[in-house]
C-alpha positions in Angstrom: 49.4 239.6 256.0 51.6 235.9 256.3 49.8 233.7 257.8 51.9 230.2 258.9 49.9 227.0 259.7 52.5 224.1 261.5 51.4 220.6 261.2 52.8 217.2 262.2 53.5 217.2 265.6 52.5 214.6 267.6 54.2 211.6 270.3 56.8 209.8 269.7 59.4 207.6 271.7 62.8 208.7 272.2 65.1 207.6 269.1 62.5 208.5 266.3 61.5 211.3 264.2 59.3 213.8 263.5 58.5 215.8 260.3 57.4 219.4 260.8 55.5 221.6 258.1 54.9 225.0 258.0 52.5 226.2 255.4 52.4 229.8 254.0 48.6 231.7 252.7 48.4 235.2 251.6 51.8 235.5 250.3 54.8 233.8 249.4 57.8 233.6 251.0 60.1 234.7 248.6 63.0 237.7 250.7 61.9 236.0 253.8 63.7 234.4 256.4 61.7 231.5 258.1 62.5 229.5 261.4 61.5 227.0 263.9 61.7 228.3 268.0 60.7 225.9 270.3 59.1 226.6 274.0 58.8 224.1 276.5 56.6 224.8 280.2 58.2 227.3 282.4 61.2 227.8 279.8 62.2 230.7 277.1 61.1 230.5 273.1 64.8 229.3 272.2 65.3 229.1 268.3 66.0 225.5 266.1 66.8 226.1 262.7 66.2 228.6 260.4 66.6 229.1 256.4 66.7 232.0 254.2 64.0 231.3 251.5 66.3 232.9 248.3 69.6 231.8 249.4 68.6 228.6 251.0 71.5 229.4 253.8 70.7 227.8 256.9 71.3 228.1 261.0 70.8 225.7 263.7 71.2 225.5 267.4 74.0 224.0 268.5 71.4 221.2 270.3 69.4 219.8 267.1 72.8 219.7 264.7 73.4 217.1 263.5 69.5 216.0 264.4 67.5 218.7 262.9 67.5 219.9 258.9 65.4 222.0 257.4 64.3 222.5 253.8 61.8 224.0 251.6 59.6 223.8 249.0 59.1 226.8 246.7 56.2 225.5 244.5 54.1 224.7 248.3 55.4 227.7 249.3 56.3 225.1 252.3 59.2 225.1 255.0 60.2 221.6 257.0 61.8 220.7 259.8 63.0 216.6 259.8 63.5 216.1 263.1 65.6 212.7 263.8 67.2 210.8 267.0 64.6 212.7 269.2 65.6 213.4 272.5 63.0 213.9 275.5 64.7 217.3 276.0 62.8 218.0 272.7 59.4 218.0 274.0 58.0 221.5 273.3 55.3 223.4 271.4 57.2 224.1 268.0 56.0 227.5 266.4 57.4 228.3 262.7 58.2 232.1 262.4 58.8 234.6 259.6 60.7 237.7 259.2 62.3 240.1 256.4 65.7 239.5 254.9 67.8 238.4 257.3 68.3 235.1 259.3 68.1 236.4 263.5 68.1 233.4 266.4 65.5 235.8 268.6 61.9 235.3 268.7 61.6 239.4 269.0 63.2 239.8 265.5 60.1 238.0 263.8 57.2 239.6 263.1 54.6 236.5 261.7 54.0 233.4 264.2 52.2 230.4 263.3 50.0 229.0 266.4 52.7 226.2 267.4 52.6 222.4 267.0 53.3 219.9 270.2 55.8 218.0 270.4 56.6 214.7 272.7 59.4 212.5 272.5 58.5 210.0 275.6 61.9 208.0 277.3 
């Protein structure tokens, strides 16, 4: 059983930047793929970024690049998401979200869910 705990959400003004973690207990994440979906009120879970943890290869949406990076730490068994230049169209619950083997952008590929993180970036 993964369990994934997100921390550092929070509010913060348009322009600045945010540090996501997502912390792993019970098992490691090595031949996993983690990610970050996003879900803001009366829209879809749309996916962020996403890493595989033995390859490090990553994926991004098209509307955090250049914004968004994520990185890991094997010893913490730890995942990131830096989240610069943040845009109010980024305010969202941000959940972090495992899976087997292979990097997918949909939320119905990934079987482990943390409980989410807010997000609020104010104009």
């Amino acid at each position: 059983q993964v369990q994934l705990v997100e921390s550092g959400g929070g509010l913060v003004q348009a322009g600045g930047s945010l540090r996501l973690s997502c912390a792993a207990s019970g098992r490691a994440f090595i031949d996993y793929v983690l990610a970050w979906f996003r879900q803001a009120p009366g829209k879809d879970r749309e996916f962020v970024v996403g890493i595989n943890w033995n390859d490090g290869r990553r994926d991004s949406a098209d509307s955090v690049k250049g914004r968004f990076t994520i990185s890991r730490d094997n010893a913490k068994n730890t995942v990131y998401v830096q989240m610069n230049s943040l845009k109010p169209e980024d305010t969202a619950v941000y959940f972090c979200a495992a899976r087997r083997l292979v990097l997918s952008t949909s939320p119905d590929d990934y079987k482990y869910w943390g409980q989410g993180t807010q997000v609020t970036v104010s104009s």
